[in-house]
gemmi code that builds the backbone of each chain (N, CA, C; Angstrom):
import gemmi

chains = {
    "A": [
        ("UNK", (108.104, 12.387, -40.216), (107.805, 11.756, -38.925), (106.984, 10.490, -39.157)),
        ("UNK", (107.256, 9.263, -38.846), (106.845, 8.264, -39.173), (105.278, 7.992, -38.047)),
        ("UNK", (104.509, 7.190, -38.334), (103.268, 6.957, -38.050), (103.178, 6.896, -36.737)),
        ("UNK", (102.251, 6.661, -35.686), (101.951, 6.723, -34.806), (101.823, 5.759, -33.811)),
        ("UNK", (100.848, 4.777, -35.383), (100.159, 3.685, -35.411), (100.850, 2.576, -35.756)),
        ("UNK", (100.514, 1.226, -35.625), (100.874, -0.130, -35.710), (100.336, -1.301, -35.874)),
        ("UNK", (99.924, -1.789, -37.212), (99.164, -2.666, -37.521), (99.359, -3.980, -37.755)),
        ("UNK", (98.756, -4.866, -37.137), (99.118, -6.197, -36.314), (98.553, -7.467, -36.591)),
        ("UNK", (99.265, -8.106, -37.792), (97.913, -8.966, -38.007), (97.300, -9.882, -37.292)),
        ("UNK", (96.550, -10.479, -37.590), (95.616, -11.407, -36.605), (96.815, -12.990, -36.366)),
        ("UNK", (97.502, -12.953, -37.592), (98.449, -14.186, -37.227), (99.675, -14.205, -36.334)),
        ("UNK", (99.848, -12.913, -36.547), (101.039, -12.309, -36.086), (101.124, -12.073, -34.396)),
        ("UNK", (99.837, -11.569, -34.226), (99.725, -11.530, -32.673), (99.240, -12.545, -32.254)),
        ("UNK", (98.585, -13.627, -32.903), (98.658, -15.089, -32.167), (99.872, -15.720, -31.904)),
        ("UNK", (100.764, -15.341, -32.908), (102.122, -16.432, -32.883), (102.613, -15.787, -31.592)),
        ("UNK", (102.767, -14.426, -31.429), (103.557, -13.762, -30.303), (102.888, -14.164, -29.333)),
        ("UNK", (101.484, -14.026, -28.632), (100.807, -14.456, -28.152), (101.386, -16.125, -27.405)),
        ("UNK", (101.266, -16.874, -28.175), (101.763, -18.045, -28.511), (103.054, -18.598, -27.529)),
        ("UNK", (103.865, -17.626, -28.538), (105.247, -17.637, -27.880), (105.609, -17.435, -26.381)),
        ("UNK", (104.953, -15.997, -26.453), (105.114, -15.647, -24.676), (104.228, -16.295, -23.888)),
        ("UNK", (103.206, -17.360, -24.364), (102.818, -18.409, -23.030), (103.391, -19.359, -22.600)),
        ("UNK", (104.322, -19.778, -24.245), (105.351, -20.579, -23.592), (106.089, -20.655, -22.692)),
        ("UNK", (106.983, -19.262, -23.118), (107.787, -18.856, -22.157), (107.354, -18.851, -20.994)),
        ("UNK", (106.028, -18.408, -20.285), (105.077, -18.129, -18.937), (104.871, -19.479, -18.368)),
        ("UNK", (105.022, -20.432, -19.056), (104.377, -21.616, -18.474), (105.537, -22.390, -17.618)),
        ("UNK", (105.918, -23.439, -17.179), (106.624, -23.725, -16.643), (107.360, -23.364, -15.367)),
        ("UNK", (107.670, -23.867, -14.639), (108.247, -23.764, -12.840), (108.878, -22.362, -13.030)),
        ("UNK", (109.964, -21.976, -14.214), (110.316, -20.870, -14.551), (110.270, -19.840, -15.269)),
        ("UNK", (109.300, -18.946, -15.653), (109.190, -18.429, -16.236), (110.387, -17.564, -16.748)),
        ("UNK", (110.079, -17.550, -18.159), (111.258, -16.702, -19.200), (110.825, -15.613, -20.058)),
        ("UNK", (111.342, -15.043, -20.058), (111.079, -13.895, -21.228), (111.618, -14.182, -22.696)),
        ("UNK", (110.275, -14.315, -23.386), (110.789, -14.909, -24.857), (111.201, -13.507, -26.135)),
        ("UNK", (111.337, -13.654, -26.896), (112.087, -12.622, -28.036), (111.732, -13.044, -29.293)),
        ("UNK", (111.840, -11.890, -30.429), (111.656, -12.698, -31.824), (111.935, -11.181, -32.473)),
        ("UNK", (112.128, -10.909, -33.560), (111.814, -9.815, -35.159), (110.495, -10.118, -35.921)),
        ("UNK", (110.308, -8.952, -35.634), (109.081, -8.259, -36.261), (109.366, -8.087, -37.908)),
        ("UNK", (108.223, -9.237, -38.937), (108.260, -8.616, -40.192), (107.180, -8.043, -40.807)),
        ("UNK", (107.458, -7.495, -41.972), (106.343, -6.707, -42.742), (106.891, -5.519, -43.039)),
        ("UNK", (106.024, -4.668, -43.002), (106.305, -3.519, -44.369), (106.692, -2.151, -43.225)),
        ("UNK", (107.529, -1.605, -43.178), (107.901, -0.326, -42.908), (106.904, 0.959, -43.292)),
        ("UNK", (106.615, 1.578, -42.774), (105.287, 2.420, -43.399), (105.861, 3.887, -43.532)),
        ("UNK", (105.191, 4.897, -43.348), (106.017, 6.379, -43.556), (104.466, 7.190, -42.142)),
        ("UNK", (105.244, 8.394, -42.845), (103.975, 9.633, -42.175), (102.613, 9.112, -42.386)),
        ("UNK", (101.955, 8.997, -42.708), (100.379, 8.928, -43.343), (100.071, 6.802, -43.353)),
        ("UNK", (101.546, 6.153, -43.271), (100.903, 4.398, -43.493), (101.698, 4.370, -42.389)),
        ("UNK", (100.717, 3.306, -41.168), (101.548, 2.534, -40.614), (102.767, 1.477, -40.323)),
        ("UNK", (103.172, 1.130, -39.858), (104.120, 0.249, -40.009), (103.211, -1.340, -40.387)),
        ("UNK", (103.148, -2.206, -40.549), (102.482, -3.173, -40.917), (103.527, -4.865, -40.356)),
        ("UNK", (103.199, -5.214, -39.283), (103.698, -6.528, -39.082), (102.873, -7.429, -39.271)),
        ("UNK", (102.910, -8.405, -40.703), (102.621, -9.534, -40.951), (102.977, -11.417, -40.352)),
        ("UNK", (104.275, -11.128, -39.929), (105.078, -12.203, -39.779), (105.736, -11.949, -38.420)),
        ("UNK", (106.198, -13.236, -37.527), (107.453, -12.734, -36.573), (108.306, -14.287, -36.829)),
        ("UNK", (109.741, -13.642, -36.500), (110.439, -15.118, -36.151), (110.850, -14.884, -34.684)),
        ("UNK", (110.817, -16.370, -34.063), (110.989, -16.250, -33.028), (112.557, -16.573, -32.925)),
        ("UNK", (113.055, -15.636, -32.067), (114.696, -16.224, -31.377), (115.093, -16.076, -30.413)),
        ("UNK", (115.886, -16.846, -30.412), (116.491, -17.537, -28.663), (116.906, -16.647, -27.502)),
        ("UNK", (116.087, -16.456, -26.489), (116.953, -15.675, -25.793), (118.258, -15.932, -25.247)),
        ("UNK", (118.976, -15.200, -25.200), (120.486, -15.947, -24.854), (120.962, -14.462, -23.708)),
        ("UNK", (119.843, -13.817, -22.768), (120.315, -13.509, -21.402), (120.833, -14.031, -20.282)),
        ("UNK", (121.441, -14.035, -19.582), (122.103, -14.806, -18.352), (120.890, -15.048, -17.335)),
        ("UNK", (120.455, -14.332, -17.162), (118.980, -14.590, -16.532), (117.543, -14.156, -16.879)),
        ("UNK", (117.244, -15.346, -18.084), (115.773, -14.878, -18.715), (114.469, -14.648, -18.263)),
        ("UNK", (114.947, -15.214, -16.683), (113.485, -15.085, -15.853), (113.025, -13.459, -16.473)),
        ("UNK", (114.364, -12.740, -16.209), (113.994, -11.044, -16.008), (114.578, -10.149, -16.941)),
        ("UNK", (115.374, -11.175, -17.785), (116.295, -10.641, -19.288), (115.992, -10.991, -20.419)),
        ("UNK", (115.985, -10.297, -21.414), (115.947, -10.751, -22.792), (117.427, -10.030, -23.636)),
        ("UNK", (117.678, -10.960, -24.563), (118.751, -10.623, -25.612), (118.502, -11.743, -26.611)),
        ("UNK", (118.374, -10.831, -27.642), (118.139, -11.759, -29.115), (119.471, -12.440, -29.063)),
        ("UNK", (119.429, -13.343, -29.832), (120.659, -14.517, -30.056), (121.150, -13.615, -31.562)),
        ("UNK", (122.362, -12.990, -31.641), (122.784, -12.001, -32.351), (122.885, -12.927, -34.142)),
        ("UNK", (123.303, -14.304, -33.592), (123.458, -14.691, -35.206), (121.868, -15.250, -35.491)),
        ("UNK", (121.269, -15.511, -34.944), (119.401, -16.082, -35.539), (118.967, -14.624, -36.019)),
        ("UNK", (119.167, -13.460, -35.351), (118.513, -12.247, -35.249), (119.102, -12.082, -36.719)),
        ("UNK", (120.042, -12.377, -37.213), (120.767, -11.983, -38.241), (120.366, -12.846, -39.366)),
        ("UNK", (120.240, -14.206, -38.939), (119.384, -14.726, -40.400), (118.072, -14.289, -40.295)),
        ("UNK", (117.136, -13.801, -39.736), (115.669, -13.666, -39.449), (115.548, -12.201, -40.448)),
        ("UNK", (116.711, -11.386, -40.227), (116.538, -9.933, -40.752), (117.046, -10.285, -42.191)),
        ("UNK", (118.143, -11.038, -42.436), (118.364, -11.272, -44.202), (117.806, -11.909, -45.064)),
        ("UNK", (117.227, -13.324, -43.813), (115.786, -14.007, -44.726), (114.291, -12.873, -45.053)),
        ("UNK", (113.963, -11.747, -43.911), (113.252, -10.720, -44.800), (112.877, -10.017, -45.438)),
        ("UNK", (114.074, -9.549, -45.460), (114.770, -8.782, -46.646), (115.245, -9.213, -47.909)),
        ("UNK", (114.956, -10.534, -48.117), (115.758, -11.739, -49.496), (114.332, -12.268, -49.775)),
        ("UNK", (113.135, -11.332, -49.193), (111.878, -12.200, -49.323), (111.476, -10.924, -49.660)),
        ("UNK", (111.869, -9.509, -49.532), (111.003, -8.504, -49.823), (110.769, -7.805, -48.780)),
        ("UNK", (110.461, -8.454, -47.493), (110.159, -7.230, -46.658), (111.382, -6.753, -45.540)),
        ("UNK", (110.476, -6.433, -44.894), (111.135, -5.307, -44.242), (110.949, -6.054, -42.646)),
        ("UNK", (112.183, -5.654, -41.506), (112.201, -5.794, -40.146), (111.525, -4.545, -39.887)),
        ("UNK", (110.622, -4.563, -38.664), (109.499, -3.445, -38.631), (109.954, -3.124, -36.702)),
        ("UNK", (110.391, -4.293, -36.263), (110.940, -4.186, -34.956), (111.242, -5.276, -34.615)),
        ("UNK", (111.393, -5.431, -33.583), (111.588, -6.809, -32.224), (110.280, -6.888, -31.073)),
        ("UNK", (110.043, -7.877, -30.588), (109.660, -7.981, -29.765), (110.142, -8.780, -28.601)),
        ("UNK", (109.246, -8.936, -27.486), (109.725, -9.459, -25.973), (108.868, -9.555, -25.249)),
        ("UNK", (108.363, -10.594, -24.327), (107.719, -10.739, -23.180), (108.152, -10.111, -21.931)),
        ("UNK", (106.656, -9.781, -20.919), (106.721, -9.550, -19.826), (106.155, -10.777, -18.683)),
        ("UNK", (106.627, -11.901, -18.885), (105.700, -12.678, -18.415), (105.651, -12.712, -16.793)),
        ("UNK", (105.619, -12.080, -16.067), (105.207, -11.676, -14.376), (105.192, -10.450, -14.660)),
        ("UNK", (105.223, -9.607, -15.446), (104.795, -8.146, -15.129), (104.098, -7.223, -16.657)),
        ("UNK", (103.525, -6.118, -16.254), (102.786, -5.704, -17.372), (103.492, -5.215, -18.543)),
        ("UNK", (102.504, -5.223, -19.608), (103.567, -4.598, -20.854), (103.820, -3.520, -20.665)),
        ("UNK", (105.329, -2.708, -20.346), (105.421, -1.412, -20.138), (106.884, -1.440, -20.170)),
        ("UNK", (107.474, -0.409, -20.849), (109.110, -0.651, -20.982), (109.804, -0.668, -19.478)),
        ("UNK", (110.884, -1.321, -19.246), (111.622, -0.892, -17.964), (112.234, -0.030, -18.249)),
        ("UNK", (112.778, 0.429, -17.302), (114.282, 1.376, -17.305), (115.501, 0.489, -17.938)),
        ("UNK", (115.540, -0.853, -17.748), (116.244, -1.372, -18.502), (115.934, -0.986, -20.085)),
        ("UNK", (114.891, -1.779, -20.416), (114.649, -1.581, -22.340), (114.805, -0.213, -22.381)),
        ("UNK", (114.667, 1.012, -21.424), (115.008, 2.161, -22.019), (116.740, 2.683, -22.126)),
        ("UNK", (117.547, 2.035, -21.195), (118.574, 2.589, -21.368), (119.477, 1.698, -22.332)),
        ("UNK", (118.655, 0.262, -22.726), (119.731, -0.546, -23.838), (119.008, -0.393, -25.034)),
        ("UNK", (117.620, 0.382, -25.200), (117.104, 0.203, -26.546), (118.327, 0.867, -27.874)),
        ("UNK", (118.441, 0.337, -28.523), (119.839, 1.054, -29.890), (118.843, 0.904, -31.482)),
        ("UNK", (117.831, 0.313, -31.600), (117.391, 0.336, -33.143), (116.407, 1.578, -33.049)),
        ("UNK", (117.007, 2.966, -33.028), (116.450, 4.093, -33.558), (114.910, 3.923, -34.910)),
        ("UNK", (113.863, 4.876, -34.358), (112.976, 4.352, -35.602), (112.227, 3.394, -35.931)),
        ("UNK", (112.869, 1.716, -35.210), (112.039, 0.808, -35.113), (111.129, 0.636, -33.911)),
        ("UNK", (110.379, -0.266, -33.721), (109.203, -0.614, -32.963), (109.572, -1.790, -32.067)),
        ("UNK", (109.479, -1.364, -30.673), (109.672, -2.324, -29.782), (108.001, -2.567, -29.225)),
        ("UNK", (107.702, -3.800, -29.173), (106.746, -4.456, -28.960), (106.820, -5.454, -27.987)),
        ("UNK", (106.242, -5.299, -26.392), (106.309, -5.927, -25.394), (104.641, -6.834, -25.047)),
        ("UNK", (104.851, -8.124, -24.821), (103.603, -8.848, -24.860), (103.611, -9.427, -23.195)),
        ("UNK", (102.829, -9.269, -22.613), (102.100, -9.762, -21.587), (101.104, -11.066, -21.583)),
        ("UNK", (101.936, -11.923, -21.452), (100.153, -13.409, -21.397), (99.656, -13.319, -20.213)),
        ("UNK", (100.120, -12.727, -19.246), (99.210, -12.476, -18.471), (98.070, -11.927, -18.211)),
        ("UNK", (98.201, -10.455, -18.728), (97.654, -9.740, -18.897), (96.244, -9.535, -20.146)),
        ("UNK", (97.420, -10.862, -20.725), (96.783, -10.981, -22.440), (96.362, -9.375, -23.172)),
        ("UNK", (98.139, -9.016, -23.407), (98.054, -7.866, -23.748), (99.201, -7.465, -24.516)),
        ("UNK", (98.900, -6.883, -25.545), (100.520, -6.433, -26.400), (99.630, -4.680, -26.461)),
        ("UNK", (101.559, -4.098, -26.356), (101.355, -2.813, -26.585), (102.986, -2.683, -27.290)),
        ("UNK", (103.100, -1.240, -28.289), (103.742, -1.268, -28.789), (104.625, 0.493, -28.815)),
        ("UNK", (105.652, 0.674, -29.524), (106.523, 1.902, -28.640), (107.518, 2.058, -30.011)),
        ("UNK", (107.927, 3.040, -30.596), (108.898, 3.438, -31.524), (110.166, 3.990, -30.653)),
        ("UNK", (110.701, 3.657, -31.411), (112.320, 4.265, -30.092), (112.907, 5.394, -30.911)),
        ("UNK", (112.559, 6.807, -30.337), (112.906, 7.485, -30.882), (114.651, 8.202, -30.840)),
        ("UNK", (115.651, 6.766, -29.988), (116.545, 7.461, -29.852), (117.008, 8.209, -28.561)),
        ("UNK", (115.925, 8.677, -27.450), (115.995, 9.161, -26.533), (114.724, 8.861, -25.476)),
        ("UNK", (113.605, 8.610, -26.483), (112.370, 7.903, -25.470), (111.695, 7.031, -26.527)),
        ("UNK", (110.586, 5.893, -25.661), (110.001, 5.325, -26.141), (108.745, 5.402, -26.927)),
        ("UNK", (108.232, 6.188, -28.086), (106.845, 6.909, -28.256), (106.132, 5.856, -28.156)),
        ("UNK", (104.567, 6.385, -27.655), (103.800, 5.048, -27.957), (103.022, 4.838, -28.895)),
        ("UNK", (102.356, 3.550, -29.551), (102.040, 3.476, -30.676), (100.184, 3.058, -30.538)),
        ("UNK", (99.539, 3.144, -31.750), (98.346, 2.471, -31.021), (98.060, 1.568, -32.204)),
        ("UNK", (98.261, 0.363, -31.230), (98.335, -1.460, -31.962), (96.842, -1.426, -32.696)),
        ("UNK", (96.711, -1.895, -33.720), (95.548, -2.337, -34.698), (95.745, -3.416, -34.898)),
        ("UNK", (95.017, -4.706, -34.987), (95.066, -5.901, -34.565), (93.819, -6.119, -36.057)),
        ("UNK", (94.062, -6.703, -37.123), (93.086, -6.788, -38.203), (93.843, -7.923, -38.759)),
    ],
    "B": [
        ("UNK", (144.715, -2.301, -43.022), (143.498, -3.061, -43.865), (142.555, -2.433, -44.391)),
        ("UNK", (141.492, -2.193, -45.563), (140.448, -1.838, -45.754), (139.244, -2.867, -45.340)),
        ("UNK", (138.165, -2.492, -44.863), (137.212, -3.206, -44.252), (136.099, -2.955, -44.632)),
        ("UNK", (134.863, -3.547, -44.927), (133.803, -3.351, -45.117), (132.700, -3.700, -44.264)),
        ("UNK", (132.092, -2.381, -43.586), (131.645, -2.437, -42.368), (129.844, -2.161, -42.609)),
        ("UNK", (129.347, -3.245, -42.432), (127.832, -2.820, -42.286), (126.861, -3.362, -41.095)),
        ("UNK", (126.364, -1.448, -40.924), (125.654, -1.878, -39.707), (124.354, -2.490, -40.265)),
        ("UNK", (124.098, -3.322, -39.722), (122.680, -3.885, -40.119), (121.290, -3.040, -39.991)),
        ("UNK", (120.779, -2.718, -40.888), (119.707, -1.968, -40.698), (119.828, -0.429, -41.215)),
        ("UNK", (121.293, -0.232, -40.925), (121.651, 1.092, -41.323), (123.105, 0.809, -42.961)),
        ("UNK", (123.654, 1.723, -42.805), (124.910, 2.172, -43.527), (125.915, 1.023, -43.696)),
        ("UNK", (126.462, 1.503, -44.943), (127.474, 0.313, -45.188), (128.709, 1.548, -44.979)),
        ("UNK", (129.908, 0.895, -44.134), (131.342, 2.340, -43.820), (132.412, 1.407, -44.386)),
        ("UNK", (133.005, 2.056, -45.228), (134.615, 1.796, -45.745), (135.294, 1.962, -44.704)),
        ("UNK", (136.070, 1.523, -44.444), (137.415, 1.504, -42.988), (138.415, 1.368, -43.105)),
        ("UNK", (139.533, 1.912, -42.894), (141.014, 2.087, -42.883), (141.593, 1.342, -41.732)),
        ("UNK", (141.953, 0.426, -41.260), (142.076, 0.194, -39.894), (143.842, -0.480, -39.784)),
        ("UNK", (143.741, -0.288, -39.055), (145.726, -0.929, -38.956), (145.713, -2.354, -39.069)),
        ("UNK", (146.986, -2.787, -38.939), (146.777, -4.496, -39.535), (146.634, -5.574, -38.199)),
        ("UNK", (146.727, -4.645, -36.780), (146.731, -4.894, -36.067), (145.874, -4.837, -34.983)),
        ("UNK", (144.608, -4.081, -35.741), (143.879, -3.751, -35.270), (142.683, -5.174, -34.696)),
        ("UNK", (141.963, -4.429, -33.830), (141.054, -5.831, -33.518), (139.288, -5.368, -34.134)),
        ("UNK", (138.695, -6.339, -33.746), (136.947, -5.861, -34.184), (136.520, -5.156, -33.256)),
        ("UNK", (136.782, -4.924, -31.619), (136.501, -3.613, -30.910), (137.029, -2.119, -31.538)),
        ("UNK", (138.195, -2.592, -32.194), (138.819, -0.971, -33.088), (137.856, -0.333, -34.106)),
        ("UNK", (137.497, -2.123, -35.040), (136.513, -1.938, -36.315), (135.195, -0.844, -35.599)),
        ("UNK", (134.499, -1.239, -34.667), (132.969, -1.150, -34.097), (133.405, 0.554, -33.861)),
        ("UNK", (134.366, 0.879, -33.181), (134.756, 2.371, -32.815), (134.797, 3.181, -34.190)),
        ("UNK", (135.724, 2.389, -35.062), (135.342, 2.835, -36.007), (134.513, 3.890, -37.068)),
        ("UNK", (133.150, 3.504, -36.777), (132.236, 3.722, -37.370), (131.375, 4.191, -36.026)),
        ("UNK", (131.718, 4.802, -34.657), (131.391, 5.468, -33.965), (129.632, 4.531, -33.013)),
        ("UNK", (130.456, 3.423, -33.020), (129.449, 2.827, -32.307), (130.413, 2.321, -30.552)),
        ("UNK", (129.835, 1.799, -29.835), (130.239, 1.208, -28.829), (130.446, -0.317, -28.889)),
        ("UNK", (131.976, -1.390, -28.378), (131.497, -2.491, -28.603), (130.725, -3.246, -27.936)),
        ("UNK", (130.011, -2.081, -26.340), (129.099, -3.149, -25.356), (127.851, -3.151, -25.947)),
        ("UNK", (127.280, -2.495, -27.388), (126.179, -2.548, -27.782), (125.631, -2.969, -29.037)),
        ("UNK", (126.655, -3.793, -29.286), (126.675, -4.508, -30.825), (127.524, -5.936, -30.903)),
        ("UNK", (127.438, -6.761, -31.765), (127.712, -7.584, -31.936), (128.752, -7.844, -33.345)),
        ("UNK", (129.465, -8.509, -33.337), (130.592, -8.067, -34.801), (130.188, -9.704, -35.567)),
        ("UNK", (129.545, -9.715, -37.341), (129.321, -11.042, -37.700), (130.053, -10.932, -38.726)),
        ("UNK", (130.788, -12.331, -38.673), (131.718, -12.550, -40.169), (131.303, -13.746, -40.436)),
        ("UNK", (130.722, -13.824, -42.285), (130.114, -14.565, -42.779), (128.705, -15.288, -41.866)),
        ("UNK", (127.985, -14.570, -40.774), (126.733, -15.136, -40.441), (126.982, -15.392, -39.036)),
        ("UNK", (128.467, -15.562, -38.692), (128.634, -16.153, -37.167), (129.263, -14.822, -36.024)),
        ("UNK", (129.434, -14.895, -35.171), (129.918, -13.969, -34.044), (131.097, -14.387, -33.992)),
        ("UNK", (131.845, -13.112, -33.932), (133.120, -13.184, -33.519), (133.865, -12.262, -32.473)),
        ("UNK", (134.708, -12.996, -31.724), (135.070, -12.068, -30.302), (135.703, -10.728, -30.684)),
        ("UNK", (135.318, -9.637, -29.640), (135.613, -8.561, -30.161), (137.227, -8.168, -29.848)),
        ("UNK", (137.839, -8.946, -29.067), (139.244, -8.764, -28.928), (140.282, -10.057, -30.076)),
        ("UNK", (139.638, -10.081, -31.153), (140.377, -10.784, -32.206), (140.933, -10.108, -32.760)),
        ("UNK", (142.238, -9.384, -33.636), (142.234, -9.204, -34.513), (141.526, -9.558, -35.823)),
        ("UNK", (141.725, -8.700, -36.462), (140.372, -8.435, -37.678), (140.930, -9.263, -38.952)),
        ("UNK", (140.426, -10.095, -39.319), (140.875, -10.996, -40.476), (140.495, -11.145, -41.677)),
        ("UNK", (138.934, -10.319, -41.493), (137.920, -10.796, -42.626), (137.953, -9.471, -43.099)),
        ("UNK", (137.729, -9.061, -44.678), (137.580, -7.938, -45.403), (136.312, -6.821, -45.424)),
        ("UNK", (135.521, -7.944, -44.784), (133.824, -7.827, -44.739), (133.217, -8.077, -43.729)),
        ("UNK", (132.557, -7.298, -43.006), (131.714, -7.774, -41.783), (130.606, -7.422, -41.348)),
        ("UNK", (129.412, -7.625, -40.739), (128.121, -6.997, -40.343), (128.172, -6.929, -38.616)),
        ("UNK", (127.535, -5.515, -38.638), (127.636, -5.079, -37.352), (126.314, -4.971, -36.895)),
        ("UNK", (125.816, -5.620, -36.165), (124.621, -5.847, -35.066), (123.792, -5.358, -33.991)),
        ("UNK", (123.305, -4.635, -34.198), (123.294, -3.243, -32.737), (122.610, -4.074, -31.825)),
        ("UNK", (122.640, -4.653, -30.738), (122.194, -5.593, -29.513), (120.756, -5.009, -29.644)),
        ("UNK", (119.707, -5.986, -29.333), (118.163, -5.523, -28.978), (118.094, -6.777, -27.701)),
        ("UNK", (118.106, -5.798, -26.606), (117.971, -6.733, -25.432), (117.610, -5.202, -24.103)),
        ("UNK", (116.810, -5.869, -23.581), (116.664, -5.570, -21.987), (116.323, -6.053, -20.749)),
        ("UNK", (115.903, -5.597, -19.591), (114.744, -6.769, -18.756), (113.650, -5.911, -17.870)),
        ("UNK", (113.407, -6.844, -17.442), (112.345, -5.843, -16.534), (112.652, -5.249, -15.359)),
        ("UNK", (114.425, -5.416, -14.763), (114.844, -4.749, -13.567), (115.973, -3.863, -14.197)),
    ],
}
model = gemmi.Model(1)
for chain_id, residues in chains.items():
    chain = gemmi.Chain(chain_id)
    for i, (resn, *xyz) in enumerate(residues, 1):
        res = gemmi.Residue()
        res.name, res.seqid = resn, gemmi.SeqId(i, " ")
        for name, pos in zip(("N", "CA", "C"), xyz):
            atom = gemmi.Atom()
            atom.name, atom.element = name, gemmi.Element(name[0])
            atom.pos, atom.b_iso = gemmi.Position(*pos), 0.0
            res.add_atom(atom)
        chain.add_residue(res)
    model.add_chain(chain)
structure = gemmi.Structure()
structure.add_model(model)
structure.setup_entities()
């Protein structure tokens, strides 16, 4: 049974941070996206995200949608893996509403095992969730 | 055709597929859905009602939702 926990580095949650104010700012707000890198952890080590790349959302309506751009998502995961590490999850903004999965992210989540990570600039808040396949577990973010 | 099917993140599947087959056949295949994945040959997307041309392909499991 893999960890619980989710450890976040200090660069890592600025860049996300970062990202989703972008997205927040402007007449329209969007929901931004990216892959989570760093080290995959087990029972006893957390998962460890060092790095994120950011990619394009390419939903029909990002005010309230997100969808990774399937070919960036695809160099982002082979450039980490050709570097050593590991995709640890994805992430996504909530920018008008709190970090908390919808019923949407629950009925399209598909990467079993990995870590979905939803950021709020509003709120100025990231929280984080393992998809176990049938529900979202929750995780408790360490920020070091 | 024989095909070489990898889901990204997961398993690489050998595939038998007819010559006529398309990349929605490939994705069934290997017991996925094609509204929840994406089919890449050599790095790019390709429509899932093509017939299948390439020997080799990576399969994409969609990471998307929204807040309604």
């Amino acid at each position: 049974m893999p960890s619980s926990h989710l450890s976040l580095s200090t660069a890592a949650a600025d860049s996300i941070f970062s990202h989703a104010r972008d997205g927040a700012s402007g007449d329209t707000p969007r929901e931004v996206c990216g892959v989570l890198v760093g080290d995959r952890g087990d029972e006893n080590t957390p998962d460890t995200v060092t790095g994120v790349r950011r990619v394009p959302n390419v939903a029909a309506d990002p005010r309230t949608r997100y969808e990774l751009d399937p070919e960036t998502t695809l160099e982002a995961i082979e450039s980490a893996e050709n570097a050593g590490r590991d995709v640890v999850g994805f992430y996504h903004s909530h920018p008008e509403s709190p970090a908390r999965p919808s019923e949407t992210d629950r009925k399209e989540a598909t990467w079993k095992g990995y870590v979905y990570l939803i950021v709020s600039p509003r709120n100025d808040e990231i929280r984080a969730w393992r998809w176990s396949g049938e529900r979202f577990e929750t995780l408790g973010v360490e920020t070091e | 055709m024989d095909v070489s099917v990898e889901v990204v993140g997961e398993e690489r599947h050998e595939v038998a597929v007819d010559d006529d087959a398309t990349y929605a056949d490939l994705v069934s295949a290997v017991d996925l859905s094609p509204h929840e994945v994406s089919v890449l040959v050599d790095g790019r997307p390709v429509p899932e009602d093509q017939p299948v041309e390439a020997d080799r392909v990576k399969v994409l499991r969609l990471i998307k939702g929204g807040r309604t």
